[in-house]
Each structure stands twice: as C-alpha cells, then as structure tokens.
Backbone as numpy.savetxt, mean C-alpha at the origin, in Angstrom:
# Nx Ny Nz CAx CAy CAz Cx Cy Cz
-25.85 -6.06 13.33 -25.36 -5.18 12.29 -24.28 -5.91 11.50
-24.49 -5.84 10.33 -23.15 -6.22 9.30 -22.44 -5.42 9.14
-21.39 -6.30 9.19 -19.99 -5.25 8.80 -19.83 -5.12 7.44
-19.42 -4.25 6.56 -19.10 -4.24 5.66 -17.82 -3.68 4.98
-17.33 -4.40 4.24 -15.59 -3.75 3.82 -15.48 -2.79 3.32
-14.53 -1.51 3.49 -14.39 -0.52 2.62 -13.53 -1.21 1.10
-13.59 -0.12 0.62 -12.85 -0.50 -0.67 -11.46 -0.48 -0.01
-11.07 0.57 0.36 -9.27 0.52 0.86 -9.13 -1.34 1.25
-9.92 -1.41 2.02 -9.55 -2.96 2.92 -9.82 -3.93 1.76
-10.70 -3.92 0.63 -10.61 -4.90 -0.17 -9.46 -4.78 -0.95
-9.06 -3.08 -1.41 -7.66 -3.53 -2.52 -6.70 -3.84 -1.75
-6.70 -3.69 -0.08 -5.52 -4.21 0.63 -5.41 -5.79 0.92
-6.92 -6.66 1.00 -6.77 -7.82 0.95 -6.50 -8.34 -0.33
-6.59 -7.86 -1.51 -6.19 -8.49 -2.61 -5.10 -7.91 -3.07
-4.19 -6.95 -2.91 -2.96 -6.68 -2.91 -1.60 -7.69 -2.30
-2.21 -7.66 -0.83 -1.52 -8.81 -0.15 -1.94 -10.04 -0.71
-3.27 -10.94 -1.33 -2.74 -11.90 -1.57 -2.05 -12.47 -2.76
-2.31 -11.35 -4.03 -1.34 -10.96 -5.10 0.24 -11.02 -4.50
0.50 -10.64 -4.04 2.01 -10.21 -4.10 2.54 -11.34 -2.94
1.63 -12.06 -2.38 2.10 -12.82 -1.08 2.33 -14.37 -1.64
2.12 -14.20 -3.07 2.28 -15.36 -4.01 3.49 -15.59 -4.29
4.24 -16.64 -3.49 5.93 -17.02 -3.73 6.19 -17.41 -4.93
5.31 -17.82 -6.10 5.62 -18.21 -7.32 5.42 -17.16 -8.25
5.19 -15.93 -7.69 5.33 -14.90 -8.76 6.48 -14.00 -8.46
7.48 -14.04 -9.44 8.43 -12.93 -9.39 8.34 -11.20 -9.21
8.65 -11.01 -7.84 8.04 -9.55 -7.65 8.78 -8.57 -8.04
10.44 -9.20 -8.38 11.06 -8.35 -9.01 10.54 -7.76 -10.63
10.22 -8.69 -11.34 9.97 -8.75 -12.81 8.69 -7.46 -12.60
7.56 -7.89 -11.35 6.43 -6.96 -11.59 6.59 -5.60 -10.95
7.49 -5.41 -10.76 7.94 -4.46 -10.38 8.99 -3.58 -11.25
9.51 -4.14 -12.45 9.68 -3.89 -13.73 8.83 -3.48 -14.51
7.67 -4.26 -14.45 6.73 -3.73 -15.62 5.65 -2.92 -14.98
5.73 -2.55 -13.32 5.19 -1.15 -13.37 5.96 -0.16 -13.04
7.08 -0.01 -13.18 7.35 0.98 -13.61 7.71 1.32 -15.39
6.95 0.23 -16.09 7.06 0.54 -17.04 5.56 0.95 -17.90
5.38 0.44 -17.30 3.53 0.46 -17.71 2.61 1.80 -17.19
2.96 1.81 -15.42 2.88 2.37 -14.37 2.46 4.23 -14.70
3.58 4.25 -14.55 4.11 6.05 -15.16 4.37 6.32 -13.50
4.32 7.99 -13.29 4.99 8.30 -12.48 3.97 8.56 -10.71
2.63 8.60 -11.56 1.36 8.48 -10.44 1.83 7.55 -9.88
1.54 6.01 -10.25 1.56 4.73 -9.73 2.59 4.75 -8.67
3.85 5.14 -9.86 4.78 4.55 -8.64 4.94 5.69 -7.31
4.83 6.71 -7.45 4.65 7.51 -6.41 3.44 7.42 -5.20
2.49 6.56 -5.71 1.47 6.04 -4.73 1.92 4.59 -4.41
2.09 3.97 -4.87 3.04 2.56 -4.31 4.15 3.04 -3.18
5.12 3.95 -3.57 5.80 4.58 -2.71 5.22 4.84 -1.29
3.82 5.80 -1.52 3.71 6.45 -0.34 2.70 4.80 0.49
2.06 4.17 -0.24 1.81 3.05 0.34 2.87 1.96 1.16
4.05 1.82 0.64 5.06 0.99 1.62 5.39 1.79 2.85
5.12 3.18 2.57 6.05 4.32 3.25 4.77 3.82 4.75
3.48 4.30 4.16 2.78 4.06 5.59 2.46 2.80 5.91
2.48 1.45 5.45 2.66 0.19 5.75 3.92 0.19 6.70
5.13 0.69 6.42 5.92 0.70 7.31 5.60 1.12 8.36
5.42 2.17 8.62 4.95 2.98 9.39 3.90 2.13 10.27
2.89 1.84 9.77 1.81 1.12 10.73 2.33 -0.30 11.33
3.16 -0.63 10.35 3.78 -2.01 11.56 5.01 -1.68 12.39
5.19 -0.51 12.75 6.03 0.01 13.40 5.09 0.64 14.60
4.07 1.18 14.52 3.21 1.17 15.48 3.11 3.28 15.52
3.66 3.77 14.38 3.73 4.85 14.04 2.21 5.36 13.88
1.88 6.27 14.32 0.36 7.02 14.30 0.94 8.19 13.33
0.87 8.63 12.20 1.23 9.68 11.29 0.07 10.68 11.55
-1.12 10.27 11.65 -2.20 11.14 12.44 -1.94 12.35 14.09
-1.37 11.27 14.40 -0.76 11.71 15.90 -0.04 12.56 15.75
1.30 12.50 14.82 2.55 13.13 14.03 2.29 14.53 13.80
0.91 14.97 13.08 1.29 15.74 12.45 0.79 17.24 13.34
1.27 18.11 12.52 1.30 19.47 12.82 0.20 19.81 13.07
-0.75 20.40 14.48 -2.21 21.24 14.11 -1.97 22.61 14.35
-2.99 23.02 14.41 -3.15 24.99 14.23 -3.13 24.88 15.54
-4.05 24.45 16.19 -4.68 24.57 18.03 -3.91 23.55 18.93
C-alpha cells in the first residue's frame, strides 16, 4: 500500500522549509503579513504556533477537551 500525503502534511512540509530558510528575514515577513494578511491569516497563524507548541510539548488538546459522556 502507498502512503499518501494529506494536504495539512504538505503545507506543513513546505511551511517549515520556507521559514527554516536562515537567509530570509522572518521578521520583515511577518510584517508584510500582517499587512497583506488581514485578520483571518493572522488569527490562523496564531492558532497554528499555538498547537505546534502544544504538540512539541507533548500536549494532546484532543485528550484536553470537554465531552458530554
């Protein structure tokens, strides 16, 4: 059986190797999305570091949360 990539895992491998580029200033691009961006973007960038943290912390937010039963 082949494996095949979801999309999440491809914009996450090309996210990381975008930004894992020491010769690009991440401050500057990080200027021009929040200028470009609007308020979606950066609020999903947000919640993306938020659970990146989280997962290399070894945090299950699944586990976390509230059920009925």
């Amino acid at each position: 059986m082949k494996f095949r990539m979801t999309d999440e895992e491809k914009v996450a491998l090309k996210l990381s190797a975008l930004i894992s580029d020491l010769r690009l200033d991440i401050e500057k691009v990080g200027v021009y999305v929040a200028r470009v961006g609007g308020n979606t973007v950066n609020h999903r960038l947000n919640l993306l570091t938020e659970v990146a943290q989280q997962e290399r912390e070894g945090y299950d937010i699944r586990q976390h949360q509230y059920t009925l039963f």
